[in-house]
N, C-alpha and C positions, 0 to 999 in steps of 0.2 A: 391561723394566718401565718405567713413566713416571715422570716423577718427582712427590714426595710432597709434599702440600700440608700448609699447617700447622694446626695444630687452633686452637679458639680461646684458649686457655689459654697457647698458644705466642703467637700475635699480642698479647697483654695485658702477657704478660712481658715482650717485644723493645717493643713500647711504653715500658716503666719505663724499659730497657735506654738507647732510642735518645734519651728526651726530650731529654740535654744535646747532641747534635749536629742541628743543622738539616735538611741535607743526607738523615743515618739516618729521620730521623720525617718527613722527609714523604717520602721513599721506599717506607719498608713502609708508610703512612697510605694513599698515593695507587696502590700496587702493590695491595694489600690489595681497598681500594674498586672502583677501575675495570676490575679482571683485564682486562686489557692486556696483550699482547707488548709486550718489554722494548723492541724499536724505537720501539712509538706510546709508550708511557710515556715512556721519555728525551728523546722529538721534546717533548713539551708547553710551552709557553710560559704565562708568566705571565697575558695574557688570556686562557687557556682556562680557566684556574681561579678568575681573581681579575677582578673588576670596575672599572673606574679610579680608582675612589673608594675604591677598599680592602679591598672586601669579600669576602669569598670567596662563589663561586656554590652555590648549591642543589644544580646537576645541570652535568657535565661530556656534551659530544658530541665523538667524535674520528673524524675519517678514518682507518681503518686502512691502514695501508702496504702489507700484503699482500696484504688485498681490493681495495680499492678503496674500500670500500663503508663509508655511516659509521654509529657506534655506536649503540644505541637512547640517550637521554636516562640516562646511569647516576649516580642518587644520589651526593652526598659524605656520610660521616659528620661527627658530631659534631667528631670524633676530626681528620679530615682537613682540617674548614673550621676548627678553632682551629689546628692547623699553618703550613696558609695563611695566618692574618691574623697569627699570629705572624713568621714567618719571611720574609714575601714583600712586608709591607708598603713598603719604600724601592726596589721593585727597578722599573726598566724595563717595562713590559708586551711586551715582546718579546723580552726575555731569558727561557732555557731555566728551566726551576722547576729542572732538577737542574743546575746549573752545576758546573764540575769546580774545582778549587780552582786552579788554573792561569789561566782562564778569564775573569779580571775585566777582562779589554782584550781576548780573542779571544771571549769571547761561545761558547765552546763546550758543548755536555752534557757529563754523562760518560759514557763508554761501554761498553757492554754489558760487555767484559772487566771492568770496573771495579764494574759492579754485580752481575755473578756474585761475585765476591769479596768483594762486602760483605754479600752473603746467604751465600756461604759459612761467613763470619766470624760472621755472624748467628746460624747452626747451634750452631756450636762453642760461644757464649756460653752457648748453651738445653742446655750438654751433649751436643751429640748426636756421637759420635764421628764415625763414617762420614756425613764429608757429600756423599757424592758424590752421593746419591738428592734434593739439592736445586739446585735452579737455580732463572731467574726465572719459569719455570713454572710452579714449586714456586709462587708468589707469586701468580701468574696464575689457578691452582685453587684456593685458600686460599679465599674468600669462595662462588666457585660449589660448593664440594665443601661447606661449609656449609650453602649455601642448597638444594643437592640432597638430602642430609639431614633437612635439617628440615619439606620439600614434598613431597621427589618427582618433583615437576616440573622432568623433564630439558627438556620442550619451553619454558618459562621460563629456564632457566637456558643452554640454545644460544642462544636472541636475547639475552640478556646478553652471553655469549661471541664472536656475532657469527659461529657456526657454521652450516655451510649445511645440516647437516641433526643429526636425534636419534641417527644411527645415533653420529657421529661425537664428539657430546658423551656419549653415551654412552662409548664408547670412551676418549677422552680423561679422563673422569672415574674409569674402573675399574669402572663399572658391570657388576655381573654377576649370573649367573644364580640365584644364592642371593639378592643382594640384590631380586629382582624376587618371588623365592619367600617371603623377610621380608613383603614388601609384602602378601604375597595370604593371607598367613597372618593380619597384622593386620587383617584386612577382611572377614574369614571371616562370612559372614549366612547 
């Protein structure tokens, strides 16, 4: 089984959770928003998100690493552009947004080990005993498994993901054949 994305209720509360560390909030803010693999996310640099003047941008675009191939234009929240203007204001535009606490002379991200264990740790706060069923996937479906929800539109929510086909967000999302039978149920004419 895949692993499980979080509901909305969960993102609101590791919000509360995260706001006293920097680092925490704009991790799940900008994890959340841009459902990204953990690679393109941790690559980000300070001008992908923020503008020289301070601002935080409207709409993030990334090369994904795995494709090649780059993102549609994906929205920042509310949520994610006050993060940014908070937290990123003094910093370099070419310095990593996730900088590792090490980092302040090597210019390093943090990585992927590092950010599985702060979603780990994430779980654990939300009570959830067994957290093995999350990783930064978990993080990666949270907003598409939302937004599939609340539309339907898997063929919207794979050019978000940057999927080459329905079959496969489908798949990835857990879509299945009950869910497609809800569907034809509420549309009944």
């Amino acid at each position: 089984m895949g692993k499980k994305p979080l509901n909305e209720s969960q993102v609101k509360t590791l919000r509360k959770l995260t706001s006293d560390s920097p680092l925490h909030s704009l991790l799940l803010n900008l994890s959340v928003d841009l459902m990204l693999r953990a690679s393109d996310l941790l690559r980000l640099q300070v001008s992908d998100v923020m503008t020289e003047s301070g601002i935080a941008k409207e709409s993030v675009q990334v090369r994904q690493k795995k494709t090649g191939k780059t993102t549609l234009e994906i929205p920042l929240s509310p949520y994610s552009r006050k993060v940014i203007e908070d937290h990123l204001q003094n910093r370099n535009q070419n310095d990593f947004v996730f900088k590792g606490q090490k980092s302040h002379y090597t210019r390093k991200a943090i990585t992927t080990q590092q950010y599985q264990r702060i979603i780990k740790g994430w779980m654990r706060e939300l009570g959830i005993e067994d957290v093995s069923g999350y990783s930064s996937h978990s993080m990666r479906k949270t907003k598409a498994s939302v937004l599939y929800k609340k539309t339907s539109n898997v063929e919207a929510v794979r050019r978000l993901l940057g999927h080459q086909s329905v079959t496969a967000t489908s798949s990835y999302l857990g879509v299945e054949d009950e869910d497609a039978a809800e569907l034809a149920r509420k549309f009944s004419f």
